[in-house]
Structure formats: structure tokens, C-alpha cells
C-alpha positions in Angstrom: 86.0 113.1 99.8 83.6 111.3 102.1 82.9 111.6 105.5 83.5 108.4 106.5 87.5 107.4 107.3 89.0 106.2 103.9 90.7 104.0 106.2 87.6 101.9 106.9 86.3 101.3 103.5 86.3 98.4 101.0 88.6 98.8 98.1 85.5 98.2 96.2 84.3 101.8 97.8 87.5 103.3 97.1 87.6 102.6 93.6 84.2 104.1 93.3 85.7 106.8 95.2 89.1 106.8 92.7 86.5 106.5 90.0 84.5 109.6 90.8 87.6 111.8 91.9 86.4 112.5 95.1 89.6 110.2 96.4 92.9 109.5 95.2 95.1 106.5 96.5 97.1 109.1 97.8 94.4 110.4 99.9 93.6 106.7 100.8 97.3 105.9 101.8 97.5 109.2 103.6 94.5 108.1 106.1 96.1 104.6 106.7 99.4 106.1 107.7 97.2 108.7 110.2 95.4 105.7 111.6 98.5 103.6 111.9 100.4 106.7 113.5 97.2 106.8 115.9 96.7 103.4 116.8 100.7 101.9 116.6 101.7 102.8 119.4 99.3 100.9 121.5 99.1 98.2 119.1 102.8 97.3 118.0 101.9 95.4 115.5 103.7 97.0 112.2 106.9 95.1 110.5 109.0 96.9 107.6 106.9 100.0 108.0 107.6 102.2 104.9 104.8 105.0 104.7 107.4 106.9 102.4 107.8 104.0 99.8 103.4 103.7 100.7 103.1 107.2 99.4 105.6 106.5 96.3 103.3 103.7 95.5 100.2 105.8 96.2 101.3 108.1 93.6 102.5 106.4 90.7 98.6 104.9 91.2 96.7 108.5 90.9 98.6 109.0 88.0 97.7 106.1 86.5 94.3 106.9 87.4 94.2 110.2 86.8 96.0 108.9 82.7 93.4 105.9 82.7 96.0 103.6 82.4 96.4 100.3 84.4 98.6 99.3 86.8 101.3 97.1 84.9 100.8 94.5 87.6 97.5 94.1 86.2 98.1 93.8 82.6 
């Protein structure tokens, strides 16, 4: 991975990143939830939080990565 918080890149970095391997959108997701479990409670700014259904999500996505198949939203 990178040394820089996955959190705080573009998603034109993280595809790069998807695209290389050195990241999956689960790792991606994973960071988000950390930061959101870091920062939340001083914020309180999340609404229908579902870091479960996130990670779901997340990993129908590295498959399709990983298969080279696209998302069917995008099709």
C-alpha cells in the first residue's frame, strides 16, 4: 500500500492504486471507517452509518477488480 492515508486520496489515486494491486476497495473502505471511528465522535456528523453494508460493497468491488469485470452500475 502507500504511505499516505487511503483515506485522503482522490479516487483517481486509488484506482491507480486498485489498478496496480497495491490497494483494494476494501483496504480503501477499511481506512474510511478508521478515520470516521477516529474523528465521529467529535464531529457527529454521520447519518445511516453502515460500515458493515460499506465493506459488503467494498468487496463485491475487489472481486470485480481482481475478475476485471465492471461494476454493473457502470455498464
Amino acid at each position: 500500500m502507500t504511505s499516505t492515508s487511503l483515506h485522503e486520496l482522490t479516487a483517481t489515486q486509488l484506482i491507480e492504486l486498485y489498478k496496480s494491486g497495491k490497494a483494494t476497495p476494501v483496504d480503501a473502505t477499511r481506512d474510511v471507517i478508521a478515520q470516521i471511528a477516529r474523528r465521529e465522535p467529535e464531529l457527529q456528523a454521520t447519518y445511516a452509518y453502515d460500515p458493515e453494508g460499506a465493506l459488503k460493497t467494498a468487496e463485491e468491488s475487489a472481486a470485480r477488480w481482481k475478475n476485471g469485470t465492471r461494476s454493473p452500475r457502470m455498464a
